[in-house]
C-alpha positions, 0 to 999 in steps of 0.5 A: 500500500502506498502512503503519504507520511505526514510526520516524520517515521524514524524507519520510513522517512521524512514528512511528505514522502511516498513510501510503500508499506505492507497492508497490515502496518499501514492499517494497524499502525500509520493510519491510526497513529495518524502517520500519514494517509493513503496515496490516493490521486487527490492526496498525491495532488494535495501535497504538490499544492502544498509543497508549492506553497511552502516554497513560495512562502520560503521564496518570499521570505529569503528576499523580505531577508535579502532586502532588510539586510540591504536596508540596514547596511548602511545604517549605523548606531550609537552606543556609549560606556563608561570610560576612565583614565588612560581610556580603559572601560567600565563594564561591556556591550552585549547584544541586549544593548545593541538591539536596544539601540536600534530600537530607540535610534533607528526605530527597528526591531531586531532580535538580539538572539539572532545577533552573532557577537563572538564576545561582549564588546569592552573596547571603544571604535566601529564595530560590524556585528553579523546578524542572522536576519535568515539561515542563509541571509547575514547582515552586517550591523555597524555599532560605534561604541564612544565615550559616555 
Protein backbone atom coordinates (compact mmCIF):
# COMPACT_ATOMS: atom_id res chain seq x y z
CA UNK A 1 0.00 0.00 0.00
CA UNK A 2 1.36 3.23 -0.86
CA UNK A 3 1.46 6.08 1.97
CA UNK A 4 1.97 9.58 2.02
CA UNK A 5 3.83 10.48 5.80
CA UNK A 6 2.76 13.22 7.36
CA UNK A 7 5.02 13.18 10.23
CA UNK A 8 8.20 12.14 10.08
CA UNK A 9 8.96 7.82 10.59
CA UNK A 10 12.13 7.14 12.13
CA UNK A 11 12.18 3.61 9.84
CA UNK A 12 10.37 5.04 6.94
CA UNK A 13 11.06 8.74 6.15
CA UNK A 14 10.54 12.03 6.41
CA UNK A 15 7.06 14.12 6.16
CA UNK A 16 5.93 14.45 2.75
CA UNK A 17 7.31 11.41 1.32
CA UNK A 18 5.81 8.49 -0.69
CA UNK A 19 6.68 5.30 0.96
CA UNK A 20 5.22 1.94 0.10
CA UNK A 21 4.48 -0.33 3.35
CA UNK A 22 2.98 -3.77 3.94
CA UNK A 23 -1.00 -3.64 4.04
CA UNK A 24 -1.18 -4.51 7.62
CA UNK A 25 1.46 -1.99 9.16
CA UNK A 26 -0.38 0.76 7.21
CA UNK A 27 -3.91 -0.13 8.62
CA UNK A 28 -2.73 -1.08 12.32
CA UNK A 29 -0.03 1.29 12.67
CA UNK A 30 0.43 4.57 10.12
CA UNK A 31 -3.01 5.24 9.77
CA UNK A 32 -4.29 5.13 13.14
CA UNK A 33 -1.45 6.93 14.88
CA UNK A 34 -2.45 9.46 12.01
CA UNK A 35 1.33 8.88 10.49
CA UNK A 36 0.49 9.65 7.08
CA UNK A 37 -2.69 8.90 4.54
CA UNK A 38 -3.10 6.82 1.83
CA UNK A 39 -1.90 7.72 -1.69
CA UNK A 40 -4.68 8.47 -3.40
CA UNK A 41 -4.64 10.86 -6.77
CA UNK A 42 -6.37 13.80 -4.89
CA UNK A 43 -3.80 13.26 -1.65
CA UNK A 44 -0.90 12.90 -4.12
CA UNK A 45 -2.06 16.27 -5.70
CA UNK A 46 -3.00 17.87 -2.09
CA UNK A 47 0.98 17.50 -1.47
CA UNK A 48 2.03 19.19 -4.64
CA UNK A 49 -0.09 22.07 -3.98
CA UNK A 50 1.03 22.02 -0.57
CA UNK A 51 4.64 21.93 -1.14
CA UNK A 52 4.34 24.84 -3.77
CA UNK A 53 3.03 26.84 -1.48
CA UNK A 54 5.53 26.13 1.03
CA UNK A 55 8.06 27.11 -1.30
CA UNK A 56 6.63 30.06 -2.40
CA UNK A 57 6.38 31.10 1.04
CA UNK A 58 10.42 30.25 1.87
CA UNK A 59 10.90 32.15 -1.66
CA UNK A 60 9.15 35.45 -0.02
CA UNK A 61 10.68 35.04 2.90
CA UNK A 62 14.60 34.54 1.57
CA UNK A 63 14.17 38.09 -0.45
CA UNK A 64 11.93 40.21 2.61
CA UNK A 65 15.68 38.98 4.40
CA UNK A 66 17.60 39.87 1.32
CA UNK A 67 16.48 43.49 1.06
CA UNK A 68 16.29 44.04 5.26
CA UNK A 69 19.78 43.21 5.07
CA UNK A 70 20.06 45.66 2.19
CA UNK A 71 18.27 48.14 4.41
CA UNK A 72 20.33 48.07 7.48
CA UNK A 73 23.65 48.01 5.76
CA UNK A 74 24.13 51.35 5.57
CA UNK A 75 22.73 52.39 8.89
CA UNK A 76 24.81 52.66 11.94
CA UNK A 77 24.03 53.06 15.69
CA UNK A 78 25.48 54.80 18.65
CA UNK A 79 26.34 53.17 21.72
CA UNK A 80 28.09 54.94 24.88
CA UNK A 81 30.03 53.45 28.01
CA UNK A 82 31.98 54.50 30.66
CA UNK A 83 35.44 55.18 30.13
CA UNK A 84 38.37 56.16 32.80
CA UNK A 85 41.73 57.43 32.75
CA UNK A 86 44.03 56.28 30.10
CA UNK A 87 40.92 55.05 28.01
CA UNK A 88 40.02 51.76 29.86
CA UNK A 89 36.30 50.65 30.03
CA UNK A 90 33.95 50.09 32.91
CA UNK A 91 31.97 47.04 32.10
CA UNK A 92 30.64 45.93 28.19
CA UNK A 93 28.01 46.00 25.44
CA UNK A 94 26.02 42.85 24.72
CA UNK A 95 23.59 42.45 22.14
CA UNK A 96 20.75 43.26 24.53
CA UNK A 97 22.31 46.63 24.14
CA UNK A 98 22.81 46.78 20.66
CA UNK A 99 19.38 45.53 19.60
CA UNK A 100 18.09 48.17 22.41
CA UNK A 101 19.72 50.60 20.48
CA UNK A 102 18.35 50.00 17.17
CA UNK A 103 15.04 50.31 18.59
CA UNK A 104 15.38 53.81 20.45
CA UNK A 105 17.63 55.34 17.35
CA UNK A 106 16.70 53.83 14.05
CA UNK A 107 13.22 52.61 15.34
CA UNK A 108 13.91 48.59 14.05
CA UNK A 109 13.11 45.57 15.66
CA UNK A 110 15.92 43.20 15.68
CA UNK A 111 16.18 40.12 17.50
CA UNK A 112 19.15 40.00 19.98
CA UNK A 113 19.06 36.15 19.79
CA UNK A 114 19.94 36.26 16.36
CA UNK A 115 22.93 38.95 16.86
CA UNK A 116 26.26 36.76 16.26
CA UNK A 117 28.62 38.72 18.97
CA UNK A 118 31.59 36.31 19.46
CA UNK A 119 32.17 38.23 22.90
CA UNK A 120 30.84 41.31 24.62
CA UNK A 121 32.29 44.49 23.00
CA UNK A 122 34.71 46.03 26.10
CA UNK A 123 36.85 48.44 23.90
CA UNK A 124 35.68 51.88 22.02
CA UNK A 125 35.67 52.14 17.87
CA UNK A 126 33.36 50.65 14.92
CA UNK A 127 32.38 47.54 15.25
CA UNK A 128 30.27 45.37 12.41
CA UNK A 129 28.05 42.97 14.06
CA UNK A 130 26.83 39.74 11.97
CA UNK A 131 23.37 39.48 12.44
CA UNK A 132 21.24 36.03 11.14
CA UNK A 133 18.33 38.01 9.63
CA UNK A 134 17.65 34.36 7.67
CA UNK A 135 19.56 30.70 7.57
CA UNK A 136 21.21 31.83 4.53
CA UNK A 137 20.80 35.69 4.79
CA UNK A 138 23.71 37.59 7.05
CA UNK A 139 23.66 41.38 7.63
CA UNK A 140 26.33 43.15 8.64
CA UNK A 141 25.45 45.92 11.61
CA UNK A 142 27.58 48.57 12.12
CA UNK A 143 27.80 49.99 16.22
CA UNK A 144 30.00 52.75 17.09
CA UNK A 145 30.76 52.37 20.57
CA UNK A 146 32.16 56.06 22.19
CA UNK A 147 32.97 57.77 25.42
CA UNK A 148 30.00 58.31 27.92
Amino acid sequence: MKIILIQDVKTLGKKGDTVNVNDGYARNFILPKKLGIEATAKNINDLKLQKANEEKKAKELYEAALSFAEEIKDKSVKVSIKTGEGGRTFGSISSKEIAAAYKSQLNMEIDKKKLQLPEPVRSLGVYKVPYKVHPKVTAELTVKVTEA
